[in-house]
N, C-alpha and C positions, 0 to 999 in steps of 0.2 A: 631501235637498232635496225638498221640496214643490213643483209645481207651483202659477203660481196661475190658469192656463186665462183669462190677459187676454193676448192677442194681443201681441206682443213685449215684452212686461214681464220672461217671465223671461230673454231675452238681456240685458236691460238689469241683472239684479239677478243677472248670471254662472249661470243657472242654475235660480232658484227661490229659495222661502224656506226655512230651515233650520226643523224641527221645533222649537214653543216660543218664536218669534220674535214679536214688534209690529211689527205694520206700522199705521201710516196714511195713508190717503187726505183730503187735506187739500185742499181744495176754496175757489177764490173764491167767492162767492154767485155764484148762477146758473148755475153749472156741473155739469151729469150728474154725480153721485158714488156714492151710493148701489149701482147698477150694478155698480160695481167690485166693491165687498163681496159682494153677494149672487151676482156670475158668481162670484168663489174658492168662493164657500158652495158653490153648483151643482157645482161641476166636484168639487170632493173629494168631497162626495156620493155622486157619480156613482164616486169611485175607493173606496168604501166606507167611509169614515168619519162619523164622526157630527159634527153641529155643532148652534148657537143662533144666534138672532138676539133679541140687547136693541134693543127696541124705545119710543124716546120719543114719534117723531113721527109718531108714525101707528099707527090699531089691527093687528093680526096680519091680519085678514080684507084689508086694503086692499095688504097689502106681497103676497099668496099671490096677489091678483090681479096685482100688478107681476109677478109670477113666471111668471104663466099668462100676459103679454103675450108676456114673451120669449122664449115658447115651451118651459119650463122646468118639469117636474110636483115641485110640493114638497109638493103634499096626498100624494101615494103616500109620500114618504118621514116626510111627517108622522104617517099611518098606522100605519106599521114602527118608528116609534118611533127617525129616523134624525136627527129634526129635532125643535126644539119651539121655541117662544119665550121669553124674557122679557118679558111686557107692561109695561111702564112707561109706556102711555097711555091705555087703554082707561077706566080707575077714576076720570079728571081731567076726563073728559068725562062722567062716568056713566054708562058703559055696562058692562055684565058682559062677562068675560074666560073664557075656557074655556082658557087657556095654562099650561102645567106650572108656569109661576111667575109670580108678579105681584105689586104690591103698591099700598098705597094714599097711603104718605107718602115722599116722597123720602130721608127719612135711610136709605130701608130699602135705596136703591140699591146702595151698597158689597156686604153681606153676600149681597143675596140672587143677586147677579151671580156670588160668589164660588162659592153653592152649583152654578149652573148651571157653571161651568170645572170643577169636580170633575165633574161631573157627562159631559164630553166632553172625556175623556185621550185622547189622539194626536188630537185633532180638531182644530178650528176653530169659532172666535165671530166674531159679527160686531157690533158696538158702532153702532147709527144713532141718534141723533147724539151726539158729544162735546159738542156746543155747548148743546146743551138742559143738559146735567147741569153744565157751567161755569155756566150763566144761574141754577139752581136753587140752587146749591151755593158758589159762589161759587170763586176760584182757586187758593187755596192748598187746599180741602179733596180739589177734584178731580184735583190733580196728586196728591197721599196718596193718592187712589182707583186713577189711573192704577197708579200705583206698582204697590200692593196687588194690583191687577188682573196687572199683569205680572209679575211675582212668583209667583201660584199659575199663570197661565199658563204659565210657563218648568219649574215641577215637573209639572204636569200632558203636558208633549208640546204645548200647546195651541197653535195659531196664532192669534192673537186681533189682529181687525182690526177698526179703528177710522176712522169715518167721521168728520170733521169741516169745517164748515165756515166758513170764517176771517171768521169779521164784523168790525167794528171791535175786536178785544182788542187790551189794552196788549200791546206790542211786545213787551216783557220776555218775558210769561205767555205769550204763540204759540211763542217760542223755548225756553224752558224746557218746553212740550209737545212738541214737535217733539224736543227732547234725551231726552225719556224713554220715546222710545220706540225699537226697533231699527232701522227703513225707515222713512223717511219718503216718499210719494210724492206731488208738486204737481200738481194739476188747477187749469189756467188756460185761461183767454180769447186767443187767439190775435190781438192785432190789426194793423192798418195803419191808415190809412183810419177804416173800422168796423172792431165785430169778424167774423173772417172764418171764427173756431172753434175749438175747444177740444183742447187737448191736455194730454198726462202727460208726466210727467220726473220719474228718481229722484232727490233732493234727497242721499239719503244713504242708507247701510244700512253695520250693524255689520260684517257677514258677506263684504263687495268690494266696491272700489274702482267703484262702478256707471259705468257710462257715459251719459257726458253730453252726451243727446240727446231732444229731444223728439220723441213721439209724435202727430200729430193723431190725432180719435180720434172718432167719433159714434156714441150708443147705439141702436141698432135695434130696434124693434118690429116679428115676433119676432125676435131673434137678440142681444142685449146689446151688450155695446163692440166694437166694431170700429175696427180700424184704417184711417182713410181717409187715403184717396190722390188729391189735389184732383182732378188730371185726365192723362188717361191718350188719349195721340193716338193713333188707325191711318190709318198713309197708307202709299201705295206706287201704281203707275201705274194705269192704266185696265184694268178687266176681271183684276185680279190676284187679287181673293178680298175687299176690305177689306170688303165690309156682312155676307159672310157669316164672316166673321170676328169683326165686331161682334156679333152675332147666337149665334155660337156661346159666346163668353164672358159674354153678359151674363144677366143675370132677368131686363130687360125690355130693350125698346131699340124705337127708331121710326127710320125711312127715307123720305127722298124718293126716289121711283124714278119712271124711264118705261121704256117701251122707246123703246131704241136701233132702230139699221138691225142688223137679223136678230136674232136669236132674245136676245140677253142683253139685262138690263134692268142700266142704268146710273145709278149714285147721280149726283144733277144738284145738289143742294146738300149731306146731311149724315149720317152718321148718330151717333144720341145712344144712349149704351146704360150698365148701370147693373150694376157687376161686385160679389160677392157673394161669395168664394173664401178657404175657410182663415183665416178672421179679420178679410179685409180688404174694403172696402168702395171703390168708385173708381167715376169719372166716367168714360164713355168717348167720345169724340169721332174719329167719324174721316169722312175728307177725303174730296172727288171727286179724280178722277185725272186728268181731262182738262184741258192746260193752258188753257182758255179759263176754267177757276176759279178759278185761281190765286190772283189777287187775295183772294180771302178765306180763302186759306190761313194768311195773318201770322194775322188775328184767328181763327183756329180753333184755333192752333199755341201763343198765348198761355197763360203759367202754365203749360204740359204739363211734368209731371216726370219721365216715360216716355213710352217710344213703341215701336209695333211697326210696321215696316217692311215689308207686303208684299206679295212680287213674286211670279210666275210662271216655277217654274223652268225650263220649257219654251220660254221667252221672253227670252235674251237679251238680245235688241234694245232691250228695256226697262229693261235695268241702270242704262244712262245716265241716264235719266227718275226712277229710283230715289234714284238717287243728288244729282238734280236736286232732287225732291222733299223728300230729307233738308235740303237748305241750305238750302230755302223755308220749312220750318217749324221750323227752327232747330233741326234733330233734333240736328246734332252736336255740341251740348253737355250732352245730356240721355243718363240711360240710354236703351238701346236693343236690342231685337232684331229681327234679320231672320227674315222666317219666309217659309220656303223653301218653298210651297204649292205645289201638283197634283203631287208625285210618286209620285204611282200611273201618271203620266199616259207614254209613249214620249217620251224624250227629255229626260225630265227630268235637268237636272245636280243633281251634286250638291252639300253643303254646300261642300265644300272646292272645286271649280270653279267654285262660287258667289264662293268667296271671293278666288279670283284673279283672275277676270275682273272683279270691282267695286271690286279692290283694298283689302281691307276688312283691317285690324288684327285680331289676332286676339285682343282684350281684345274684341270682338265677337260675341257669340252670332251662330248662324245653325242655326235648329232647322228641320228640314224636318217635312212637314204636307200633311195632303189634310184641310183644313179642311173641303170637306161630307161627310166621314166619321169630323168629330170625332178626327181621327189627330193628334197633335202641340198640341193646344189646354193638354191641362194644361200639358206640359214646356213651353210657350211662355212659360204664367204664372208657371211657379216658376221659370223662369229671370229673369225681368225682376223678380219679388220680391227674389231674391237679390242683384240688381245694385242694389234701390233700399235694402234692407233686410239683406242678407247672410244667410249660413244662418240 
């Protein structure tokens, strides 16, 4: 099994893809897709294998710069002779091609695609677009092609993945695409309302019963597809750790602060911060503590999927308030971890006295933490991934 370095894709496909498999990324218009293809190209790369990218829509120089957004060097392996392209756009526009293969009439597509799969045994292809060579070729010749294509792909070792994106085809011809190949995987438009964002779901694959679950999902520049996570609450009482908490998890984040009476400075409406971690990408929002904010805890508390909970383990007194805090912003039906912060500090309890005195189920993480020593920050996140997302 193949890795394919998209952020929970391979939980969802049991695993990975089997060496010599089709997969496609099948996309509504408007939706990120491209992304997909080139992060698998990337990451096997990077595991030493060789790959191509056929390319219709767009010349080779414009896709190496998509590559250099996401932060991704494909001129080095271009170099090494780890990558190369098929041009199939550059000659339609009149412009010269410097790519290992190219050509100038589209019959020549089948054949010269073929040479490049021989050409990268145990590797991986990347096909952008399907749609261009249906519009060219019309649909019975490209389903022959498809075929053709999967076929020396499957003797080759190859993984050959295929971008397309579903414009108006007859109904029949999208199904009959989607059937000939081994994973099919859907990128769509998330909506309510409007749309509110885009997600993937395995449609199907030859190789397990996939599960059926959609991923949001936003592509980042640099960093490719990520998994996102609408919004992600921290609250727990007053002077517990929450801004620097915010702070410690995010790339960026902003706070309103004053100082309070004596020396700590008190979040007095909010902080916004912007998490970045292992694939996944999430909004963070977290609360004041002080009950005279209350009132705009509903609407802080709104759409949260997760939430991290924290209190002062030195601080008892405060459970109550904790706990107070969890019903206001409607923590108790959402994941959730308590994060057990200052014990470095005398008198800290601990997880497990934590958990008696607040009376807390033990389907409840409670990770302890001296959050401005950065102690307990990962374990906080991979715990609350694993409750939204599982290993």
């Amino acid at each position: 099994m193949k890795k394919t370095h998209i952020p929970k894709l391979d939980d969802l496909l049991g695993g990975g893809v089997p060496a010599g498999s089709s997969m496609m990324f099948c996309a509504y218009p408007g939706v990120d897709c491209e992304a997909f293809g080139y992060q698998m190209l990337n990451g096997r790369i990077k595991e030493g294998e060789n790959g191509f990218i056929f390319t219709n829509v767009a010349e080779p120089d414009s896709i190496i710069y998509e590559f250099d957004s996401y932060g991704w060097d494909i001129v080095s392996a271009i170099d090494n002779k780890k990558v190369f392209f098929v041009d199939g756009s550059s000659s339609f526009i009149g412009a010269p091609s410097n790519a290992k293969y190219s050509f100038t009439d589209y019959s020549e597509t089948e054949d010269v695609v073929l040479k490049a799969i021989n050409d990268v045994k145990d590797g991986i292809a990347v096909i952008n677009n399907l749609s261009t060579i249906i519009d060219y070729m019309g649909d019975a010749e490209t389903l022959e092609i498809v075929k053709n294509w999967n076929k020396a792909a499957k003797e080759n070792n190859t993984i050959l993945i295929y971008i397309f994106t579903e414009w108006d085809y007859e109904e029949s011809m999208v199904k009959k695409l989607k059937n000939s190949v081994d994973c099919v995987v859907e990128l769509k438009t998330i909506e309510e309302r409007v749309i509110v964002g885009q997600g993937f779901m395995v449609a199907g694959a030859a190789w397990t019963e996939p599960v059926d679950t959609m991923i949001l999902f936003f592509v980042i520049q640099p960093g490719g597809v990520k998994v996102y996570i609408p919004k992600i609450l921290v609250t727990g009482p007053y002077n517990a750790g929450k801004s620097s908490f915010v702070k410690a998890i995010s790339t960026k984040s902003v706070s309103v602060d004053r100082k309070a009476v004596g020396a700590f400075p008190t979040t007095i409406a909010m902080d916004i911060g912007h998490l970045d971690y292992k694939g996944f990408f999430a909004d963070i929002f977290g609360t004041p503590g002080q009950e005279r904010f209350d009132l705009i805890l509903d609407v802080l508390s709104k759409e949260a999927v997760g939430a991290f909970i924290i209190i002062d383990s030195t601080a008892p007194q405060t459970f109550a308030r904790a706990k107070e805090m969890i019903r206001k912003t409607r923590a108790e039906a959402i994941p959730k971890i308590i994060v057990a912060n200052k014990q470095d500090l005398e008198g800290a309890l601990s997880p497990d006295e934590i958990r008696e005195k607040m009376k807390l189920s033990k389907d409840i993480p409670i990770v302890p933490a001296v959050i401005t020593e950065g102690k307990g920050i990962q374990e906080c996140l991979d715990a609350l991934l694993k409750l939204l997302y599982g290993d």
